[in-house]
Residue frames relative to the residue before (quaternion, step in Angstrom):
aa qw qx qy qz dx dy dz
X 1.0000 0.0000 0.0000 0.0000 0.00 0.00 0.00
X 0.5229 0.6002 -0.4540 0.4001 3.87 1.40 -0.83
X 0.6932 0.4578 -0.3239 0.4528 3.50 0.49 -1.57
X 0.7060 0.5000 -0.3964 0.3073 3.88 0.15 -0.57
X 0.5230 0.6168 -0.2502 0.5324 3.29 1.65 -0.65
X 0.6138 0.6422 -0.2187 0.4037 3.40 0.95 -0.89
X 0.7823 0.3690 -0.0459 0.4997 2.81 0.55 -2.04
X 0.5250 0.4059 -0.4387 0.6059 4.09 1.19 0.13
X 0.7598 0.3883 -0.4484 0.2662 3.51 0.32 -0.43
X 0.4360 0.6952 -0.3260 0.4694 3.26 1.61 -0.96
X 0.5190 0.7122 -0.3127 0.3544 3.87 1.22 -1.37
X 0.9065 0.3097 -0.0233 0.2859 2.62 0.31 -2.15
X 0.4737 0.6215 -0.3666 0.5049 3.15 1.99 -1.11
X 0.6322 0.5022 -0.4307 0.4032 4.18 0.45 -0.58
X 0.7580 0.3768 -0.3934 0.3588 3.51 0.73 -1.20
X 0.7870 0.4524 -0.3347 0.2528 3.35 1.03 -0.68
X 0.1154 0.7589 -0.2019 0.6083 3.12 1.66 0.89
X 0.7347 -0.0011 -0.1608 0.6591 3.50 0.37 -0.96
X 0.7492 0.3178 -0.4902 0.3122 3.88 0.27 0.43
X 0.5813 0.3069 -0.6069 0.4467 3.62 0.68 1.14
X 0.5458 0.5252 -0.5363 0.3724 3.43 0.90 0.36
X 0.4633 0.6971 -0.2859 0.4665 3.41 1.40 -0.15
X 0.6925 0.4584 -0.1239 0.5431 3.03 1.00 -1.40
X 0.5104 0.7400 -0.2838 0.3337 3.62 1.04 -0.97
X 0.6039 0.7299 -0.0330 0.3187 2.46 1.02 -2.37
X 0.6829 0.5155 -0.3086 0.4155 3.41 0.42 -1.44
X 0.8346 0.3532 0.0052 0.4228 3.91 1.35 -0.67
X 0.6255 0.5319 -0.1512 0.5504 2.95 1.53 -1.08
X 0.3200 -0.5741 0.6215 0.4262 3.66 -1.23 -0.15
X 0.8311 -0.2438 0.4285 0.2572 3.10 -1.94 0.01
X 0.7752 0.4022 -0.1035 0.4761 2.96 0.56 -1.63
X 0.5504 0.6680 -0.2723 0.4203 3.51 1.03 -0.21
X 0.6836 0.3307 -0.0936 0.6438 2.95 0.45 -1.55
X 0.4389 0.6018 -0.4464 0.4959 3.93 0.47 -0.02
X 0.7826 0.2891 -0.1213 0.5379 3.47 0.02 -1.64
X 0.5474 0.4543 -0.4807 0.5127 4.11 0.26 -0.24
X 0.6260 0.5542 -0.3329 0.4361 3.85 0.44 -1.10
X 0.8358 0.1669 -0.1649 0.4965 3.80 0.34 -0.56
X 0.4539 0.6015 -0.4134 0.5112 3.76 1.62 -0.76
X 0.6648 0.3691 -0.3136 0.5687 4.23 0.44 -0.66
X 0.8464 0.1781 -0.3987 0.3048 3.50 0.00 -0.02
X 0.4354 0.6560 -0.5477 0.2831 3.34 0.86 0.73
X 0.4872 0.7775 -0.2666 0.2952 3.75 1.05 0.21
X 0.5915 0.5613 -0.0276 0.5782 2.25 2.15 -1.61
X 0.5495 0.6975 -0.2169 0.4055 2.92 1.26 -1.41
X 0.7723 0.3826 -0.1509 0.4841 3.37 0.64 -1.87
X 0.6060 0.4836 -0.3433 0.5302 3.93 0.67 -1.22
X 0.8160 0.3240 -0.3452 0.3316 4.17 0.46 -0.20
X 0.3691 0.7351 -0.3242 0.4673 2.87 2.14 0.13
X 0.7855 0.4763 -0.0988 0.3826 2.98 1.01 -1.72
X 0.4923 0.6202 -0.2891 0.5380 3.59 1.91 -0.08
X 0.8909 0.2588 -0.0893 0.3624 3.18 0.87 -0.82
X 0.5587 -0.5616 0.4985 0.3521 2.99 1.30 -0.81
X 0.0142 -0.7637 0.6263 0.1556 3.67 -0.91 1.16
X 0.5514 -0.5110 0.6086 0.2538 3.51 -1.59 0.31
X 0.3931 -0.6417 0.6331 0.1810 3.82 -1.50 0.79
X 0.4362 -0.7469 0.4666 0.1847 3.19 -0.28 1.56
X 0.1325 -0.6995 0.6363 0.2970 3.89 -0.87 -0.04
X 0.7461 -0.5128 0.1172 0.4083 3.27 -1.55 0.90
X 0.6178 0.4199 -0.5301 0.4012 3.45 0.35 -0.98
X 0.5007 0.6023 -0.5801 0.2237 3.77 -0.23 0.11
X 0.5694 0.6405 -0.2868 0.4281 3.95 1.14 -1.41
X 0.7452 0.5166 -0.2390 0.3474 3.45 0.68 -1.69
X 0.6110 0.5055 -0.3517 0.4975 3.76 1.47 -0.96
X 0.6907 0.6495 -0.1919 0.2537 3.17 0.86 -0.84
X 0.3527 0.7344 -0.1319 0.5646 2.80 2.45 -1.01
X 0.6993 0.4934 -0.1310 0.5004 3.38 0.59 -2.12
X 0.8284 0.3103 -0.1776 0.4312 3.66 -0.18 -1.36
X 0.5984 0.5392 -0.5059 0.3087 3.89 0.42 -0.59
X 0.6585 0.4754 -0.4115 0.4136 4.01 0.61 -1.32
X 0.6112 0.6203 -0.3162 0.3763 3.88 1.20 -0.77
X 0.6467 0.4971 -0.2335 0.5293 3.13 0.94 -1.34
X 0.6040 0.5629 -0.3594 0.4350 3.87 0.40 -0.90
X 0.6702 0.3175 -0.2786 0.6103 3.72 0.45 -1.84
X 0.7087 0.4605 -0.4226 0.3273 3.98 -0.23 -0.23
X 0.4456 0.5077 -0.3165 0.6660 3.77 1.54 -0.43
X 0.8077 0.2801 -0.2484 0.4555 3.62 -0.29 -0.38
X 0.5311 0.6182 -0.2320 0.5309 3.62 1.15 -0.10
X 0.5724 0.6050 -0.1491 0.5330 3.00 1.41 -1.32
X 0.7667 0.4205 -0.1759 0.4521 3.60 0.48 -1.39
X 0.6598 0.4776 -0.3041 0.4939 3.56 0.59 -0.95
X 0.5598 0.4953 -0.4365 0.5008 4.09 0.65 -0.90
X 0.8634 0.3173 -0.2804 0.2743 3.57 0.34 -1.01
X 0.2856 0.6917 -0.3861 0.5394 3.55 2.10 -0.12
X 0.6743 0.6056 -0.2286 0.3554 3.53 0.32 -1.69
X 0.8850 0.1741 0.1742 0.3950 3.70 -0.18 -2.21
X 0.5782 -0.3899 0.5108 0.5028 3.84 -1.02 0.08
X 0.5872 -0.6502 0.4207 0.2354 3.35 -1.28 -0.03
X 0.5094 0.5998 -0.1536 0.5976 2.73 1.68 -0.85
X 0.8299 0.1838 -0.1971 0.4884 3.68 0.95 -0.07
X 0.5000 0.4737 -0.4178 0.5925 3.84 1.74 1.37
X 0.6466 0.6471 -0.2484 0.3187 3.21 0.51 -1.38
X 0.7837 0.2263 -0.2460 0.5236 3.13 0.28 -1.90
X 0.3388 0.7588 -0.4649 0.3053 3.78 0.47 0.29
X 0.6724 0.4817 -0.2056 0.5230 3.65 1.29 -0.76
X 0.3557 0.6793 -0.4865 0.4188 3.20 1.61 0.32
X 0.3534 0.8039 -0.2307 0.4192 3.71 1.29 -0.42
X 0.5904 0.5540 -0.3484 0.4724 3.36 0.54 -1.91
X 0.7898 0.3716 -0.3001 0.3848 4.01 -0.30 -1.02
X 0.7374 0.4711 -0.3012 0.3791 3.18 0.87 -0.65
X 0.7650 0.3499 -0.3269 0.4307 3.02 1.02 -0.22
X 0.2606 0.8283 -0.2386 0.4349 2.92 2.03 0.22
X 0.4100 0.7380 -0.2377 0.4804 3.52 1.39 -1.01
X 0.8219 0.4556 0.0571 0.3372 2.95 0.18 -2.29
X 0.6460 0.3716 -0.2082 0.6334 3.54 1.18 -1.34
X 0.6973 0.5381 -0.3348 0.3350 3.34 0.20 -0.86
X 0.3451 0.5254 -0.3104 0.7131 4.13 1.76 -0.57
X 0.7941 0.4121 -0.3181 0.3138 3.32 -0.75 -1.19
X 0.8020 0.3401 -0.1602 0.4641 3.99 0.72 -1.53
X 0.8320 0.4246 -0.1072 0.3406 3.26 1.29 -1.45
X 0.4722 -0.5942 0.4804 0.4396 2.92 1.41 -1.27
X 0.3690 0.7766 -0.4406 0.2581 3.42 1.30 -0.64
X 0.2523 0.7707 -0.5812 -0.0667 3.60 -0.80 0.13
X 0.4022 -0.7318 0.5269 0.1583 4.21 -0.30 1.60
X 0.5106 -0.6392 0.5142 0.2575 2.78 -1.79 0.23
X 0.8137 -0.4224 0.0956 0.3878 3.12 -1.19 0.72
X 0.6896 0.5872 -0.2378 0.3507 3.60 1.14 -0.82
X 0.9080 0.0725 -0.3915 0.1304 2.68 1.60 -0.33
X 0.0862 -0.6202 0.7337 -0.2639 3.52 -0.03 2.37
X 0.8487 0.2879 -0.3936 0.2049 3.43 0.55 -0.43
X 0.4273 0.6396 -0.3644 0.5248 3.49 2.04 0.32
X 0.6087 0.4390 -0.4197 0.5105 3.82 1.29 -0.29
X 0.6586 0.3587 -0.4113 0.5181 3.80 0.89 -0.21
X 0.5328 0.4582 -0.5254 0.4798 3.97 0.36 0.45
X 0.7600 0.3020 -0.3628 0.4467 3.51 0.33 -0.84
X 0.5471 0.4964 -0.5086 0.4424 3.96 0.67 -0.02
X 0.5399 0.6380 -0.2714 0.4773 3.72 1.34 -0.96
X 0.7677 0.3655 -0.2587 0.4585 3.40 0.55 -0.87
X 0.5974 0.6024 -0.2964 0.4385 3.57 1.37 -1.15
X 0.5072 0.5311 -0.2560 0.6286 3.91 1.59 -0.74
X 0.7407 0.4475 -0.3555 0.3532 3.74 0.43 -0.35
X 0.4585 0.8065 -0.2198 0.3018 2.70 1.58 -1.34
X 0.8500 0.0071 0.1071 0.5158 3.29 0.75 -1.22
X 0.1989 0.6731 -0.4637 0.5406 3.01 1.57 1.36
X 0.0830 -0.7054 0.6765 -0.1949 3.79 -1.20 2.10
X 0.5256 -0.6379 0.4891 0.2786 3.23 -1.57 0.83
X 0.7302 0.4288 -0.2461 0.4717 2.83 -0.86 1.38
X 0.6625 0.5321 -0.2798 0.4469 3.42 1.25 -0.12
X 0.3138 -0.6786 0.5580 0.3601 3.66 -0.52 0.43
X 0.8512 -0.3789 0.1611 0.3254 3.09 -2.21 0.35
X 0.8839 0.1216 -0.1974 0.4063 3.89 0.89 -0.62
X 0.3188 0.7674 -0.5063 0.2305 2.92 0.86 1.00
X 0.2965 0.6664 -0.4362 0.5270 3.61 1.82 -0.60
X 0.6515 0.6865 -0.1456 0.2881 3.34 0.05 -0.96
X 0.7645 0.3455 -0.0068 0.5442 2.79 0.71 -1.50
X 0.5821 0.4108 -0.3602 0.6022 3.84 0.99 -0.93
X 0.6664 0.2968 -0.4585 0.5076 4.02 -0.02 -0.23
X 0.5800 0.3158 -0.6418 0.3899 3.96 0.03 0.26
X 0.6825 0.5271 -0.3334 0.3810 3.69 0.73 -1.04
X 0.3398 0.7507 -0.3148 0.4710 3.38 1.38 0.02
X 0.0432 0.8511 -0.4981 -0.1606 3.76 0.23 0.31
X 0.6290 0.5703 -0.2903 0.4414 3.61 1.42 -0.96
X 0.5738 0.6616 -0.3103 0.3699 3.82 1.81 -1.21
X 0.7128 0.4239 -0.2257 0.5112 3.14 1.26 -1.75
X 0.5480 0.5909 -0.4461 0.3893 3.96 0.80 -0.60
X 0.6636 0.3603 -0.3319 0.5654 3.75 0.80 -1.49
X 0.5045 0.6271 -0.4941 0.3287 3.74 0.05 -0.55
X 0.6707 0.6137 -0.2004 0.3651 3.76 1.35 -1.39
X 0.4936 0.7428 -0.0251 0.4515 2.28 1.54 -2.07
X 0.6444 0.2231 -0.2924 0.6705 4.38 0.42 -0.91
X 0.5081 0.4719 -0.6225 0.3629 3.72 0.13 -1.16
X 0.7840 0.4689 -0.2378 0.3300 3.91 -0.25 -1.61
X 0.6899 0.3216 -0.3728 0.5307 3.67 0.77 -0.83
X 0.6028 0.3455 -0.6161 0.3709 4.05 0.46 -0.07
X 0.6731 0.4331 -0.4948 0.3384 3.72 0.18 0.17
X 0.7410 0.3869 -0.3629 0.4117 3.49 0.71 -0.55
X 0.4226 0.5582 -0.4936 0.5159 3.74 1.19 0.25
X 0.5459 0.3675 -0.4909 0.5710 3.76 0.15 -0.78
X 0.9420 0.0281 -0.3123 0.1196 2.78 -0.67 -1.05
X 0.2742 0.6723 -0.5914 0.3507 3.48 1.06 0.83
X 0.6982 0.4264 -0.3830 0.4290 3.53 0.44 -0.86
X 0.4956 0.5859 -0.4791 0.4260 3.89 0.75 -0.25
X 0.7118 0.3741 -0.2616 0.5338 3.75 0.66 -1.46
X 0.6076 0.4788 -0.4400 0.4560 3.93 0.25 -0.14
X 0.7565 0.4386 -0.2637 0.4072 3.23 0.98 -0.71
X 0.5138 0.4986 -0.3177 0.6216 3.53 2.02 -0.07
X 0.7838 0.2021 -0.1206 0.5747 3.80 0.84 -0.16
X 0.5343 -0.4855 0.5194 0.4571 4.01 -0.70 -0.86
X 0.7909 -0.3595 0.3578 0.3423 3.90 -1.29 0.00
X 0.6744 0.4543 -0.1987 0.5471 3.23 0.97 -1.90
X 0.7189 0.4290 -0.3809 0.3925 3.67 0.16 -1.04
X 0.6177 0.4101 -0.4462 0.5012 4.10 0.42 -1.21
X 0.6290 0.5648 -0.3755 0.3800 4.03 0.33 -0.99
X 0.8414 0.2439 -0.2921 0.3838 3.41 0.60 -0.69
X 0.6474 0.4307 -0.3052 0.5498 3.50 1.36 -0.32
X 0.6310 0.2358 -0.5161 0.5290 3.90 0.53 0.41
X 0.6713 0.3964 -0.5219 0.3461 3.47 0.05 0.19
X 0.5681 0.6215 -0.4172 0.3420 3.33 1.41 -0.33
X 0.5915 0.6212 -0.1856 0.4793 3.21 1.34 -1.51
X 0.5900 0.4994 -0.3095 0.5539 3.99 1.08 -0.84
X 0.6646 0.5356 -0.3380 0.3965 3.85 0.29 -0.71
X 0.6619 0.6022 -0.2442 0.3736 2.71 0.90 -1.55
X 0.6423 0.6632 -0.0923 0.3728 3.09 0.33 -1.86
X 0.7317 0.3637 -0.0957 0.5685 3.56 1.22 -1.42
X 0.4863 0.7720 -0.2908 0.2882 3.42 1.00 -0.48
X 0.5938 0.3404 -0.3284 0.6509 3.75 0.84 -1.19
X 0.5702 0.5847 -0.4988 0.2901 3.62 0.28 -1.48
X 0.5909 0.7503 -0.2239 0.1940 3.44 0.13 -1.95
X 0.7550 0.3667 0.0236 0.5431 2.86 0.79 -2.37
X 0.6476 0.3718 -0.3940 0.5358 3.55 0.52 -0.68
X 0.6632 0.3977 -0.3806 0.5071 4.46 0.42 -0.64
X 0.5765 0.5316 -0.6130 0.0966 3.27 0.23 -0.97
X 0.1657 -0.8304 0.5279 0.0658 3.83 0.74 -0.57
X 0.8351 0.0725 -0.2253 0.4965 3.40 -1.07 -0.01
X 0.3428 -0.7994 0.4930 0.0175 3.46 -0.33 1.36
X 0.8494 0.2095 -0.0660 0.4798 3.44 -0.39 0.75
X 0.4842 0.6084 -0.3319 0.5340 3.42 1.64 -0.31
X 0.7623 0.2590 -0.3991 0.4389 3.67 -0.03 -0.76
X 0.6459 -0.5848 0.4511 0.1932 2.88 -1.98 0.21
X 0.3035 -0.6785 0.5864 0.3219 4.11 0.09 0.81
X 0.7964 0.3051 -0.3631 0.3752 3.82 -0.14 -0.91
X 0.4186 0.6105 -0.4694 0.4814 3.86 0.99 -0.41
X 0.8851 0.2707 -0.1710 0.3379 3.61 -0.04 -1.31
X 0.4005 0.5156 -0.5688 0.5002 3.75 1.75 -0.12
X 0.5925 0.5916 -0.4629 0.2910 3.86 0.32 -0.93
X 0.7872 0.2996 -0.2822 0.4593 3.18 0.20 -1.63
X 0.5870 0.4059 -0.5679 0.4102 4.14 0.63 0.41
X 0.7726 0.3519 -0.4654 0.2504 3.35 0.49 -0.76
X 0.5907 0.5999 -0.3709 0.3919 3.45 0.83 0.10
X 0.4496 0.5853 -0.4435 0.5085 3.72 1.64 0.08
X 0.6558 0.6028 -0.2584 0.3739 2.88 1.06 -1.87
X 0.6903 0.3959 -0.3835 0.4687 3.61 0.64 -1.41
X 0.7829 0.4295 -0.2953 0.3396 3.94 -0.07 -1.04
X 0.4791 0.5534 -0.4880 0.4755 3.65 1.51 0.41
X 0.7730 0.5264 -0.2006 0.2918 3.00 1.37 -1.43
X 0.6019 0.5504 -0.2029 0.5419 3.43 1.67 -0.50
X 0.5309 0.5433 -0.3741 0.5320 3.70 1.39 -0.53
X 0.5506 0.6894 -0.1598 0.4427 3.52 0.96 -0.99
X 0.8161 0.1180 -0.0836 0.5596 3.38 0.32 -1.23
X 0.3459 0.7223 -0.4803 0.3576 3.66 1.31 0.15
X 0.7811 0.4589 0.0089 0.4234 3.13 0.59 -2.34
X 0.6724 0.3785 -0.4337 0.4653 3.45 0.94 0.43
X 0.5974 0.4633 -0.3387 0.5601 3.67 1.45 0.09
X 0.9018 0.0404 -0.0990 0.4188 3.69 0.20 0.02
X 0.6947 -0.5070 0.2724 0.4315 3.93 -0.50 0.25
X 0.5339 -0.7148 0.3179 0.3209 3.55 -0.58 1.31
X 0.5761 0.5351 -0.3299 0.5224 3.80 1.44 -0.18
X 0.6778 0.3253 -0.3596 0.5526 3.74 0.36 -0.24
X 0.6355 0.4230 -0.4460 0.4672 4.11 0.60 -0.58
X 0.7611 0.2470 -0.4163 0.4318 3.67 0.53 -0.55
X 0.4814 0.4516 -0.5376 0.5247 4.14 0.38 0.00
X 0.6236 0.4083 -0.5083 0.4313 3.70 0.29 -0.25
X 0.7099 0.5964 -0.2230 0.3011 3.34 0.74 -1.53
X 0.5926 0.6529 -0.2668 0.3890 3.25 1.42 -1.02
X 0.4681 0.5212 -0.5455 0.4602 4.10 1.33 -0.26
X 0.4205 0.5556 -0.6571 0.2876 3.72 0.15 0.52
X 0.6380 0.5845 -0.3860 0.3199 3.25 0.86 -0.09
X 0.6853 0.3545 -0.2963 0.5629 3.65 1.98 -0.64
X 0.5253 0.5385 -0.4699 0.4619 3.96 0.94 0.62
X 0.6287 0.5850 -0.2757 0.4319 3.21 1.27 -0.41
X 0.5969 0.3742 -0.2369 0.6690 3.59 1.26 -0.94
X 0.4649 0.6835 -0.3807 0.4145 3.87 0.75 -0.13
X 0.7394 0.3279 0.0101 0.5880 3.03 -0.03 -2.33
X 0.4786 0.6531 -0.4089 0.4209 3.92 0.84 -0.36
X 0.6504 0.5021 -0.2609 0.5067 4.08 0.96 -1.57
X 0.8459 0.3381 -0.1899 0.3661 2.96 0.12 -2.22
X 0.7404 0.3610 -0.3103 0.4745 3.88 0.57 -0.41
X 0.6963 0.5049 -0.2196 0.4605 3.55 0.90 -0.57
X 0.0661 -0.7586 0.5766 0.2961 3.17 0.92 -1.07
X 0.3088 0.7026 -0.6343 0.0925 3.82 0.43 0.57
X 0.5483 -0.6543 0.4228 0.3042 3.00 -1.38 0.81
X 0.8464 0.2830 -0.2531 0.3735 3.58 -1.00 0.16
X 0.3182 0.7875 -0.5111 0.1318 3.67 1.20 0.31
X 0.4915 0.6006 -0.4740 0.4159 3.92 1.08 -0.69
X 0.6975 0.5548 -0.2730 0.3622 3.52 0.53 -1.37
X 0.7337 0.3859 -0.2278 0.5108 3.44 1.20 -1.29
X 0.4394 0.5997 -0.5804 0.3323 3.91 0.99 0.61
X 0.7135 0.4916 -0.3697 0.3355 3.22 0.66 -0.86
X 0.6323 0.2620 -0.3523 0.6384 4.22 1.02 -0.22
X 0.4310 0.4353 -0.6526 0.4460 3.89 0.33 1.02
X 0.8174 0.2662 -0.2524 0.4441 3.66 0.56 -0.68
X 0.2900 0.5638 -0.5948 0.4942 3.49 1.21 0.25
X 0.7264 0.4546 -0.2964 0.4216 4.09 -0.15 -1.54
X 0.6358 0.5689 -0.3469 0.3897 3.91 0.79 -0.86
X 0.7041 0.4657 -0.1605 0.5115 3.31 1.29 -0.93
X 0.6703 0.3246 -0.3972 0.5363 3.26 0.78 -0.28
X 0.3977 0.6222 -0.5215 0.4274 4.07 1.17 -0.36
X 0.9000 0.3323 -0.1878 0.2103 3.13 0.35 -1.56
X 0.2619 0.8835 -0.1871 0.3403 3.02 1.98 -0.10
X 0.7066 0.3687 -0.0366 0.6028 2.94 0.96 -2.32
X 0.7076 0.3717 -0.4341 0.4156 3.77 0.33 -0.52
X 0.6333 0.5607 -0.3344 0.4156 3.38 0.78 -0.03
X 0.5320 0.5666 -0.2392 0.5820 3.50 1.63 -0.15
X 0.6561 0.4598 -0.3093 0.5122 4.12 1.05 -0.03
């Protein structure tokens, strides 16, 4: 029951997260709110390092790292603009994706190869992604069509494309080091990297909000910190299918703080995508 607690809080601490980064947004660059997102969870990063202990990577670890940081960067910044762009309720659950396409990258880098079911958890989350932006009154491809016109849908859509590659290969470097160690040195390496950027974009001086953006770290910070202690209580495939209802707090916290219109409607393809999330992790 500890790890399920975890892995909802870890949920919720992400969505709420992407709605003061939302909020951020309205002021902040991209790049900003980028670097706060991973700059706050290196604390965590370092204080669970320091509990446990890190592991001396062997070489083939550097080269993945090489590979996945320039990915992981353009996918952060990808990240921000989708949610600048659209309602939440119509970016977010959109990263429901990442596994599914996850399937595909994950064959391709690892070798992985699921069980049959889950092809049939990648046709729920396309099912739900079709609901998503499914209205009374619309014929069969017009769903469709409003998610190309969608600029934040098709952006987050990129967005999974990018995290099913940098998961593979995250799981390569974890497997050249431990969890705690890739966690604290790619997020180190990601800060960095964003750092000059940051300062030289942050632009408009004095415009963003300081307490807006402590939020959207301390809420990285908290849902790094609950992912974390999730995944050492229960199997990494049921903590992230758990984790994955970020996708119905998001269309949630989307109504009540957004007021976006149609978010009731878009609960029901938030849990269409949950089921097929949970589908595919259940297929490894």
């Amino acid at each position: 029951m500890t790890w399920l607690l975890l892995s909802l809080a870890s949920a919720l601490s992400w969505s709420l997260a992407d709605v003061f980064a939302k909020q951020a947004l309205q002021r902040a660059s991209a790049v900003r709110v980028a670097w706060v997102r991973t700059a706050f969870a290196l604390p965590v990063l370092g204080a669970v390092a320091l509990a446990t202990g890190i592991t001396r990577p062997v070489p083939a670890f550097w080269p993945t790292l090489a590979a996945a940081v320039p990915l992981e960067i353009a996918a952060a910044l990808l990240y921000q603009w989708a949610l600048r762009l659209s309602p939440l309720g119509l970016t977010a659950p959109y990263l429901a994706f990442t596994p599914a396409f996850l399937v595909f990258t994950g064959r391709w880098i690892l070798g992985e190869v699921p069980a049959a079911p889950a092809y049939g958890g990648i046709a729920l989350v396309c099912a739900g992604g079709y609901l998503l932006h499914l209205e009374p009154g619309m014929g069969w491809l017009d769903p469709v069509r409003a998610l190309g016109r969608e600029r934040g849908s098709v952006l987050m859509l990129a967005v999974a494309a990018l995290y099913s590659v940098t998961a593979a290969l995250g799981k390569v470097a974890v497997l050249a080091s431990d969890p705690v160690t890739f966690g604290l040195v790619y997020y180190g390496i990601l800060t960095a990297c964003l750092t000059p950027w940051a300062v030289r974009g942050a632009g408009r001086p004095g415009r963003s909000r300081p307490l807006t953006l402590g939020l959207v770290g301390l809420f990285s910070a908290a849902m790094i910190l609950a992912h974390f202690s999730a995944i050492r209580l229960a199997p990494a495939s049921y903590m992230i299918a758990v984790k994955r209802t970020s996708v119905i707090w998001s269309i949630l916290l989307g109504g009540v703080v957004f007021s976006e219109r149609g978010w009731r409607r878009r609960l029901l393809g938030g849990a269409v995508m949950v089921a097929g999330v949970g589908l595919i992790a259940a297929s490894f």
